[in-house]
N, C-alpha and C positions, 0 to 999 in steps of 0.2 A: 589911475596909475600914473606915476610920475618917475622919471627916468631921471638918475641923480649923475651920469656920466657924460661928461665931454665929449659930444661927438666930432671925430675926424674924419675929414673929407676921405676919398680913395684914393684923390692925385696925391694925394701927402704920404700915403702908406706908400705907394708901388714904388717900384724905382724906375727911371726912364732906362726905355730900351737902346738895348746899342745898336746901334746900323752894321747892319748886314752885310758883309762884305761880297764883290763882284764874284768872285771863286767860291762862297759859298750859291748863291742863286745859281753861277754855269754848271757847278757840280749837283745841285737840284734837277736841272733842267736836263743833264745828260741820263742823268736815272731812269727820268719820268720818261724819257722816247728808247730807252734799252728794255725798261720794263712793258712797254707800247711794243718794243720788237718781240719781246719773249709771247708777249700772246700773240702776239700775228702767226711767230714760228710754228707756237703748239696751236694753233687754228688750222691752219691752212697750212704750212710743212707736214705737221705731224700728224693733221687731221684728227684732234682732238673735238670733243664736243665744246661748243662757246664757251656754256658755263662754265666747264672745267679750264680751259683755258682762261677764264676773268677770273676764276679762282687762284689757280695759279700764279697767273701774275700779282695778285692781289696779297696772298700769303706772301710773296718773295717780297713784295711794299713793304707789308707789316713787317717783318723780319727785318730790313735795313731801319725801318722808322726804329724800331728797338735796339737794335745796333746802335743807329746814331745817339737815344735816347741813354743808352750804359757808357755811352764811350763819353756823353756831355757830364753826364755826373761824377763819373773817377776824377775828369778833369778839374770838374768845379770844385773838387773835395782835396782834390792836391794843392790848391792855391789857399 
């Protein structure tokens, strides 16, 4: 078998990323130790069982990751 197509590298498709800006990584980082509080809270305040509490925190993650995931594509779709 013989392949009649131009192959193109991957660096030539992608497009380079853009740098990340300092307020997006502090606003990362303030999540990731509020969602770190919420199961401490429901652990040990609420005395929840672990797992539920890593669950907990864990679903409230997923939920903002898809938040931020709806809120990046209306914006990309508006420009």
């Amino acid at each position: 078998m013989s392949v009649d197509q131009e192959v193109i590298p991957e660096r030539e498709l992608a497009e380079p990323a853009a740098p990340v800006s300092t307020a997006t990584v502090v606003a990362y980082a303030v999540v990731g130790v509020l969602l770190f509080g919420w199961f401490l809270f429901g652990w040990l305040v609420l005395q929840q069982g672990f797992i539920d509490s890593v669950g907990e925190a864990a679903g409230t993650g997923f939920a903002l990751l898809l938040l931020v995931a709806i809120v990046g594509s209306v914006r990309r779709n508006r420009r």
